[in-house]
N, C-alpha and C positions, 0 to 999 in steps of 0.2 A: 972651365967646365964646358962642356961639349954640349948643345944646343938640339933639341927635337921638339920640330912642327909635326904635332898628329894633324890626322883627320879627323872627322865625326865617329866613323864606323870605328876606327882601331880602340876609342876609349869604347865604344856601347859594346864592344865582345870582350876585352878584359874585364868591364863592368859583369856583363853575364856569367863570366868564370869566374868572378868574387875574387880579380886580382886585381882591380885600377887601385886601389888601394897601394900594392906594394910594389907594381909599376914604379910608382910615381916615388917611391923610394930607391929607384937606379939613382946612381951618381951621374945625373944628367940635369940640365935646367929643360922643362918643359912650357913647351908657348903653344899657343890655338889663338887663330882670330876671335875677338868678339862675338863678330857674328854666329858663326862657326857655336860658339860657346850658348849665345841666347835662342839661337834658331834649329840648333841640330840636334842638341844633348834634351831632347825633348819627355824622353821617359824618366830623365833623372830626376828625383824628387826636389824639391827644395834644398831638405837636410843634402844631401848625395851633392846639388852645387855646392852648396855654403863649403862642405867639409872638400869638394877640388880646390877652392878657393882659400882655402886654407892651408894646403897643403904645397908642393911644390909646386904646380899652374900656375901659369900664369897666362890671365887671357891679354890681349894684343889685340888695341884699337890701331887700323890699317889707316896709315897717311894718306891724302888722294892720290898721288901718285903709285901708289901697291895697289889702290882701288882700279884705277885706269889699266896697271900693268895684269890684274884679273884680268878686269874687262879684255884687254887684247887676246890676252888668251883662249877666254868663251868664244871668242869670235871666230878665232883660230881654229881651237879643237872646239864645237859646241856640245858635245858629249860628255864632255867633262862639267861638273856641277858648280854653280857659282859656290858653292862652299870650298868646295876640291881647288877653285879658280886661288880665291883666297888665301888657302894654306897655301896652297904653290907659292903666290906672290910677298906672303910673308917669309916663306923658306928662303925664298931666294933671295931678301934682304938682309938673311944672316951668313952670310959664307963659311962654308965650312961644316952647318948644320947637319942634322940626319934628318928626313921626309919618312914619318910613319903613315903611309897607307894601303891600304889594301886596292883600290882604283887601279886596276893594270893601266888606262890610259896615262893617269896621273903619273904612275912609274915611269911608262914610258917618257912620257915628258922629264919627270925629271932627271932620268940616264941622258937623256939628250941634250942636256943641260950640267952636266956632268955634276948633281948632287947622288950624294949618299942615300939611297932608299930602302927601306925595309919595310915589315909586314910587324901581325900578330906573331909570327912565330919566331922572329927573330927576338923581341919583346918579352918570348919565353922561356929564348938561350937567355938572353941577359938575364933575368930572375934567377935561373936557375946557376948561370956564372957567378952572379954575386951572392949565391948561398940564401937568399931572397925566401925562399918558400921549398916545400922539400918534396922531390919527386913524386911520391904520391899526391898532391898537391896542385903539381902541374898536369899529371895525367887526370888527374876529376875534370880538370880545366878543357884537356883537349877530346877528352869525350863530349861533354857540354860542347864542344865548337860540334863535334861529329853528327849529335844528335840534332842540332838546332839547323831548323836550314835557311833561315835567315844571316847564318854565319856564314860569309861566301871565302871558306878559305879554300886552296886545292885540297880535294879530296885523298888525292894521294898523297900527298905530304903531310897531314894530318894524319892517316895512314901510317905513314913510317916515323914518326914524331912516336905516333902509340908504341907502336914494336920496339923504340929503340928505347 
């Protein structure tokens, strides 16, 4: 089974469209650092952790060594967020994995690095590929991304997500 380090941001917008739920029911194993999980997922309730933790999540305490290999990176790029640092450094100790975020830095880093990376919207082929939730469904979801503007997805591709 194929392997995805989210970010922070990518669960808090499928949380807001009322689909981390059935995300997390792709045929996928999903990981998040720790940290990432105690420091980031801030709005999520209690009940909301308990029940990621139950479900297919799994959070990933980082060895020193992924800790160190962050760090080189903040140093590197320091625009990128020690969170963002993180999931990168945990991504890149699964070979092979997908890198869910939305961070154009972060992408770019990791095309540069030759990992597999996608967004929220790719998130939403997959649900919609694996019959997951049914078009109406996902369209409530991506007006919620449209109207919110704390949801930094391209506007345009949201856009044509809607139309098509």
């Amino acid at each position: 089974m194929r392997i995805v380090v989210s970010d922070s941001r990518c669960l808090i917008d499928l949380r807001k469209a009322a689909l981390l739920d059935t995300f997390l029911r792709l045929p996928y194993e999903f990981l998040i650092p720790n940290t990432l999980f105690e420091e980031e997922l801030l709005q999520f309730t209690a009940i909301q952790k308990k029940t990621l933790l139950c479900s297919r999540l799994k959070i990933m305490d980082l060895p020193g060594e992924r800790v160190l290999r962050a760090q080189a990176v903040l140093r590197k790029i320091p625009q990128i967020s020690v969170q963002d640092g993180f999931a990168f450094a945990l991504a890149e100790s699964k070979p092979g994995c997908i890198l869910l975020t939305g961070d154009d830095r972060l992408r770019t880093l990791a095309t540069q690095h030759e990992m597999e990376v996608h967004g929220v919207l790719w998130a939403l082929d997959e649900i919609q590929r694996n019959r997951l939730a049914t078009a109406t469904t996902l369209l409530c979801a991506l007006r919620v991304f449209s109207a919110d503007p704390t949801v930094r997805l391209p506007r345009r591709e949201v856009d044509a997500y809607i139309k098509r």
